[in-house]
C-alpha positions in Angstrom: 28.5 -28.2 17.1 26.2 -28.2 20.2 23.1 -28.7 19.8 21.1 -27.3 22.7 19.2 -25.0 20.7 17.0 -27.9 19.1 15.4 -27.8 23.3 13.6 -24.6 22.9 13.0 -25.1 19.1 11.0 -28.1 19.9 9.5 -26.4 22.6 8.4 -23.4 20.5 7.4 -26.4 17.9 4.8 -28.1 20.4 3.6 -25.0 21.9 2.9 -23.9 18.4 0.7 -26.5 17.3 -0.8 -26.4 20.6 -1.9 -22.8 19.9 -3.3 -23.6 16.7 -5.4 -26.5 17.8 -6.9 -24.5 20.9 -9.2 -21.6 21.2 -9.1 -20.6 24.8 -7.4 -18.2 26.5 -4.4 -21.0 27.2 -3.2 -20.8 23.6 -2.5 -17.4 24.0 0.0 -18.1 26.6 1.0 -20.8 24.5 1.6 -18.8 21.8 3.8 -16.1 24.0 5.6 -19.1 25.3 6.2 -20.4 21.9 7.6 -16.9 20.6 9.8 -16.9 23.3 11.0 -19.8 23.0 11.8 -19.5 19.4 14.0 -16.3 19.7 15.8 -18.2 22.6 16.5 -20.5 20.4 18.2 -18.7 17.8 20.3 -17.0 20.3 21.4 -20.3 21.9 22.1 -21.4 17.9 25.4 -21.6 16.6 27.0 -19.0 14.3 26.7 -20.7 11.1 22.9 -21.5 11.1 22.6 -17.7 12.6 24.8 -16.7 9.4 22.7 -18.8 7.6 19.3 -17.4 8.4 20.6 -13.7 8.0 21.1 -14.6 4.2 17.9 -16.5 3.7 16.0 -12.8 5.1 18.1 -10.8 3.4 17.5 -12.0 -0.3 13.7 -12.3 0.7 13.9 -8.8 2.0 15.9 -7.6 -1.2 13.3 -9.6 -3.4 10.2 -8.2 -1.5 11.7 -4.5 -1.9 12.1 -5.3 -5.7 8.6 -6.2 -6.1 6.8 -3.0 -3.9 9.5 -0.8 -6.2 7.7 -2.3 -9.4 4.0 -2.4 -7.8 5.2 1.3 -7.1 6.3 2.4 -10.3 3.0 0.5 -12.1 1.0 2.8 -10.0 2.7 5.8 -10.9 2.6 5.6 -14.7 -1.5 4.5 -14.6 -1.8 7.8 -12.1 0.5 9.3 -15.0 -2.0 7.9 -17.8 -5.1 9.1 -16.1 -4.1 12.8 -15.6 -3.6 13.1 -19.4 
């Protein structure tokens, strides 16, 4: 497995911190730099830790929809209980 992707994800590591320590107008490039060096990144990553990350955001997605469904619902029945 190659590992040339770790290059830009340390780069969008550094850059990171680097726009969290600084407050000028260099950490927003920073920060731009940093996002674009994490998507770059993942597309230079190989398939299994892509495959691997597409699971990990789709049960968070699944278990974030689950949770707004029940806030949701909640809201409903005391909106419900209140026009009684």
């Amino acid at each position: 497995m190659a590992l040339f992707f770790l290059i830009p994800l340390c780069t969008a590591l550094a850059t990171g911190y680097f726009f969290k320590k600084s407050n000028d107008e260099l950490a927003y490039i920073a920060g731009v730099f940093a996002a674009i060096s994490l998507i770059f990144s993942l597309v230079l990553a190989p398939w299994q830790i892509q495959f691997g990350l597409l699971i990990i955001v789709l049960i968070i997605t699944n278990r974030l929809l689950q949770e707004n469904e029940s806030k949701q619902t909640q809201s409903k029945r005391q909106q419900f209980r209140q026009t009684k």
